[in-house]
N, C-alpha and C positions, 0 to 999 in steps of 0.2 A: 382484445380486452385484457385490461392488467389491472390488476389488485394495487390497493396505495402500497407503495416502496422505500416512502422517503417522509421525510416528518418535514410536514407542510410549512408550519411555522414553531418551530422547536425551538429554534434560534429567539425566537421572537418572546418564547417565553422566560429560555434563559435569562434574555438580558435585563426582562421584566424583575426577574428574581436577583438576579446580581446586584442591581442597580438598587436594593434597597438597604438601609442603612441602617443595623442593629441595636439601635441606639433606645436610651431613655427619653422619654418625651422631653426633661430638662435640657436635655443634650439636644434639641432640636436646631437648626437655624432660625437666626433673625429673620424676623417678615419681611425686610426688606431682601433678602438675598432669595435666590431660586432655592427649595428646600427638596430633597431627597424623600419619596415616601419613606414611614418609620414604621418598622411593627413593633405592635407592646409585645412584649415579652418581657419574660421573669429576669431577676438576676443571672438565674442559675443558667435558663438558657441560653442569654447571652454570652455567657463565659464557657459553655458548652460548643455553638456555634459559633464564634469568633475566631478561635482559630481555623478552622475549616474556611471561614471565608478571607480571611489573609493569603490562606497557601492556592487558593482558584485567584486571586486578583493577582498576585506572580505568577502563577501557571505553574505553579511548582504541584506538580502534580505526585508525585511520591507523598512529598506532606500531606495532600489533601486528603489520598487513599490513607494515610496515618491516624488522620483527627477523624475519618467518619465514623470510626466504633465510639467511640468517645460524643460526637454531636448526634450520633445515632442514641445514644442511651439519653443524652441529655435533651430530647427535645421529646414533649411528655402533651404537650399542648395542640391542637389543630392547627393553629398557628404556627407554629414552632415547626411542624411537620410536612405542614404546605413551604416553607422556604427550604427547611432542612432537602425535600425533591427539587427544588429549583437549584441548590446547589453538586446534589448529589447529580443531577440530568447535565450539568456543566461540567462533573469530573468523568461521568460516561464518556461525556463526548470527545473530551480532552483527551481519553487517552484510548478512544474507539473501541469502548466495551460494551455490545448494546444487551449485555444482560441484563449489567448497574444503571444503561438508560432506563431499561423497559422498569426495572424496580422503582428509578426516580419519580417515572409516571405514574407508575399503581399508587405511589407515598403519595404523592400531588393530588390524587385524586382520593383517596381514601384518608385525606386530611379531614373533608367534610368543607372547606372553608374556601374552595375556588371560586371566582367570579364567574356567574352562568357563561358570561362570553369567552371563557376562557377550556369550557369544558368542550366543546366540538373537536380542537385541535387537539384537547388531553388524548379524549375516546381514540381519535383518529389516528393518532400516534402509538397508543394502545395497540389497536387493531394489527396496524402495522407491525409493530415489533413482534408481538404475537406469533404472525406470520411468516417474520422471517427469522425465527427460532428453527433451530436443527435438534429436532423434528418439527413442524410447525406447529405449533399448540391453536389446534382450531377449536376446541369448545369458549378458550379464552377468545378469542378473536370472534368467535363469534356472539360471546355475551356485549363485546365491547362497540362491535359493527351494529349488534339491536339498540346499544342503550343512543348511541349517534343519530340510528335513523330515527327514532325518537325525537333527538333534538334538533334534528334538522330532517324533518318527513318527505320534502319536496327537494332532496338534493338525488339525482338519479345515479350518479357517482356511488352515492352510499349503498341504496338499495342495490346495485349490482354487484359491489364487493360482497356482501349481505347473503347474497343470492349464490354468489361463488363457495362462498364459506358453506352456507344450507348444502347447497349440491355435495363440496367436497366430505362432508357427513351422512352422505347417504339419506337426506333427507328430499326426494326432490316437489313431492306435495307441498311444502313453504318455499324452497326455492325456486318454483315456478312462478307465482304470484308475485313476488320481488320484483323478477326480471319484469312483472306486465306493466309492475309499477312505473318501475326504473324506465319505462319504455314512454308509457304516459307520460309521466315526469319530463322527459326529454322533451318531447313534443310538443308542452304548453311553455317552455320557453320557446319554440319556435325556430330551435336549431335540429339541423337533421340529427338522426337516431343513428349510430352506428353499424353498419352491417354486420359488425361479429357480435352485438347486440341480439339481433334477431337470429343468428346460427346459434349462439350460446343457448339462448331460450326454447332453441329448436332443438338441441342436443340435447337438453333435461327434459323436454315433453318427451322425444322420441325414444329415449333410453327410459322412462318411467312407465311405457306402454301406454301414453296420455293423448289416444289417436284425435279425440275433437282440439286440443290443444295443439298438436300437433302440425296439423290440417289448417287452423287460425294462425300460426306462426309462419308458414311456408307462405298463405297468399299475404298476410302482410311484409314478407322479406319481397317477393316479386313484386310486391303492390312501389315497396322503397327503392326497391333495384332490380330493375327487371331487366336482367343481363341474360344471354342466353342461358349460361350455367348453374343459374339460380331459378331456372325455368326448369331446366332439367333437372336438377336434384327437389328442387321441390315436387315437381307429377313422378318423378323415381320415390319418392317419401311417400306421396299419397296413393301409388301403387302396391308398394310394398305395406301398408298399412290396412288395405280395404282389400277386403273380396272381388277382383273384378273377372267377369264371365267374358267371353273373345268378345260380344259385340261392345261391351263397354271398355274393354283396355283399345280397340283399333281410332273409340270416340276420343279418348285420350292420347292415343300415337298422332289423330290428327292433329290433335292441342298443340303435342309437341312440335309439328311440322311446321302450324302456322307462327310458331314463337322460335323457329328456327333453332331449336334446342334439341333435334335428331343429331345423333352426330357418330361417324362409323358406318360401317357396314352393315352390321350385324341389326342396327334401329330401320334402317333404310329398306333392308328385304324383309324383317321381319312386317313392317307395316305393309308391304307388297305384296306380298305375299300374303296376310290375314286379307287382304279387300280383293286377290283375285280369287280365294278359297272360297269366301262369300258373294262372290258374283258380281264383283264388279270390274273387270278389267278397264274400262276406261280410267279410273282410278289409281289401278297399280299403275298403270302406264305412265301417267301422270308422273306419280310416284318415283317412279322408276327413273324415269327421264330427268326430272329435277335431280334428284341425286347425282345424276352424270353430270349435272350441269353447274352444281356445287362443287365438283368433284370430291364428292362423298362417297363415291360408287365407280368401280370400273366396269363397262358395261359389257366388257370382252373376256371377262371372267367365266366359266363357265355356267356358277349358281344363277348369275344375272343373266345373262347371257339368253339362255334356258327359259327362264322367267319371263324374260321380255319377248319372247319369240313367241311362248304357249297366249299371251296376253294379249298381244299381238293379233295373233289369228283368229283370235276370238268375237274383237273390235267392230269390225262392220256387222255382223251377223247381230250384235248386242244394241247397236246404234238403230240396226233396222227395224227391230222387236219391237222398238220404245213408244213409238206412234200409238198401234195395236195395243200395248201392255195399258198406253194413256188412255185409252178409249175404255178400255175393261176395267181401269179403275172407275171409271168417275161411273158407271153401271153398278159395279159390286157392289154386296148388300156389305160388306165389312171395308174399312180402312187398310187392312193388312196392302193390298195392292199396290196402292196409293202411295204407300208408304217407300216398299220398295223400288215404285217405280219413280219415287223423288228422288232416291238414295242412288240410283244408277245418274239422273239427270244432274246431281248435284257431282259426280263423280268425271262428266265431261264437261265442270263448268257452267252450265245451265241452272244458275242458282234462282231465276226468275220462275223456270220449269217447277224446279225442286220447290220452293216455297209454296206454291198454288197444289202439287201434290201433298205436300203434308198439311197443308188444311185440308184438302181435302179429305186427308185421312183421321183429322179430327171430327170432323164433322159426321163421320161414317163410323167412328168408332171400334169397338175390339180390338182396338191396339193398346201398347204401352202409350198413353197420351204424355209420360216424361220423354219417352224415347224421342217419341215424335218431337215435341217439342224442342229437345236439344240437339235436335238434327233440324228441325225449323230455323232456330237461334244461331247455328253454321252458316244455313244458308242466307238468310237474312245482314248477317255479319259479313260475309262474303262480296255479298252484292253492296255493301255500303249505307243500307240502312240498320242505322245506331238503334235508334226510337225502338223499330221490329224487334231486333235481334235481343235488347235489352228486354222486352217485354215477353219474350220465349222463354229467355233463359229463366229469367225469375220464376216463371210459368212451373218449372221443374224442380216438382220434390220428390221424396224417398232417396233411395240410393243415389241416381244421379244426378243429384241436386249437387254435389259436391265437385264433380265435371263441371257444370252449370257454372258452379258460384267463379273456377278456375275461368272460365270462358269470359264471364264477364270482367274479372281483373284484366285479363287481356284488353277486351274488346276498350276498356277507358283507357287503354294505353295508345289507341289509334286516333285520339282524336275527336272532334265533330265530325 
């Protein structure tokens, strides 16, 4: 994302200004010939301003820098003042002083007497120079980037520079709204929105301690681009942002898994290891395996190694239970069972199992019925139905509603 750096049409106003003719109205051309625009001005101005514009139409540029204390004193009128910048912006340029530009533009504009279509490119220019003063002058550039998006509300260009300036002032409460702008703004023209758009916006939420913005800025970056690595910084954002307890960070490690945005060692046993801790080794296994099979994992290592061996033996003994565990669910007077006997069948796969389990366990109740359900909305998603999984998730509020909301960007990235 870059700030304006160049004066869009500078040139263009120069030559608006050059190209006019100092003249007395008597001194005009015949009607029949092409006529030169004329401004009224006084005698005095004239003969104030006239030499200055001699020494720019040679490019005698010493001269010019000669006569502007001289056309400077002499031009007293708005008029007079608005060309006096048009010629003073032509001796900046000439001789690449963008102090005397940035002053030609303030004179141009603090004449009073621009054409409204002429002030976008003034501000803009403004702005710019502003900015690329040493030191930058940001409260100027920032008055000058407000008065722009004013006159031009629906350019997202603006409001992001706008937004840059707010931020670089330590302001990030207005420059957060900017960027939401600048972002809308993008979007009802119907061209994509820039990725460093949404990290930008992501950076002033996350550094202003702005966690529900924060949180709306990540699934809309993944919603744009949903790369692995913008998978994984966005549930590393929304982990680091939220309180989460081991059952709900392992609901999120699986996020990460199904979005292929584990990546290392350290993501791969860490989720292995929290689901055989919790009793599910057909899961770690899982786990475990995939990873070797990405080669994200050496499984000859010792930690791994270790892991898959204790998960291992554990296996048929946990697959046998599961019959027995079904049957004393669907008896029990509470859901809890139910729950966890979905949580092992969703763990080998058995996502038809696991679904019929956590209804069940809604049905029976004293459970987290968010839990359940975002462990419903896995498994439902798993097995391929959309309709289901969509109708769990949403199902889910308080805390893990915001897993949820993550689950469902995913799940409309697979498809019908």
């Amino acid at each position: 994302m870059k700030l304006v750096s160049r004066f869009a049409l500078a040139m263009a106003l120069v030559v608006g200004g050059g190209a006019v003719a100092l003249t007395a109205p008597a001194d005009a051309k015949k009607k029949e010939e092409p006529a030169k625009p004329t401004v009224q001005l006084s005698k005095e101005e004239r003969a104030a301003l006239l030499p200055l514009q001699t020494a720019i139409a040679a490019k005698d540029w010493a001269a010019a820098q000669a006569a502007l204390p001289a056309a400077e004193a002499g031009a007293t009128t708005g008029e007079a003042k608005r060309y006096l910048g048009y010629m003073l912006l032509q001796v900046g340029l000439g001789v690449s002083d963008e102090t005397m530009q940035a002053r030609a533009v303030d004179t141009i504009i603090a004449s009073g007497t621009v054409p409204a279509a002429d002030l976008p490119t003034l501000y803009q220019n403004q702005a710019a120079l502003a900015m690329r003063a040493r030191p930058a002058n940001l409260q100027k550039a920032e008055a000058a980037f407000t008065r722009l998006s004013e006159l031009t509300p629906n350019d997202p260009e603006v409001l992001v520079n706008l937004a840059k300036v707010k931020s670089d002032l330590r302001k990030p409460l207005e420059a957060l709204p900017l960027m939401d702008r600048a972002i809308a703004a993008k979007k009802a023209t119907g061209q994509p929105v820039d990725a460093s758009w949404y990290r930008y916006a992501l950076k002033i939420a996350y550094e202003g301690k702005r966690s529900p913005e924060t949180l709306k800025i990540t699934r809309d970056l993944i919603t744009a681009y949903p790369t692995k690595e913008n998978w994984r910084d966005s549930l590393l954002i929304y982990r680091d942002v939220t309180s989460l307890d081991k059952s709900a960070n392992v609901d999120l490690m699986r996020l990460m898994r199904a979005t292929k945005s584990l990546t290392g060692e350290r993501d791969w046993f860490e989720l292995a290891e929290a689901l055989d801790n919790g009793g599910l080794p057909g899961e770690s296994k899982a786990v475990l395996e995939e990873g070797s099979s990405l080669r994200m994992v050496d499984l000859n290592k010792p930690a791994f190694r270790d892991l898959l061996r204790a998960t291992s033996g554990r296996i048929a003994a946990d697959r046998a239970s599961l019959s027995a565990a079904e049957s004393k669910a669907m008896s029990s007077a509470t859901g809890l069972l139910a729950l966890n006997t979905g949580d092992a069948y969703m763990g080998y796969g058995d996502t038809a199992k696991a679904a019929s389990l956590y209804r069940t366990a809604l049905t029976k109740g004293s459970v987290d019925a968010n839990l359940v359900n975002l462990h419903l909305g896995m498994a439902l998603a798993q097995s391929g139905d959309r309709a289901g999984a969509e109708a769990a998730f949403r199902a889910v509020s308080g805390p893990r509603s915001d897993i949820a909301s993550y689950w469902l960007v995913y799940l409309s990235q697979r498809g019908a």
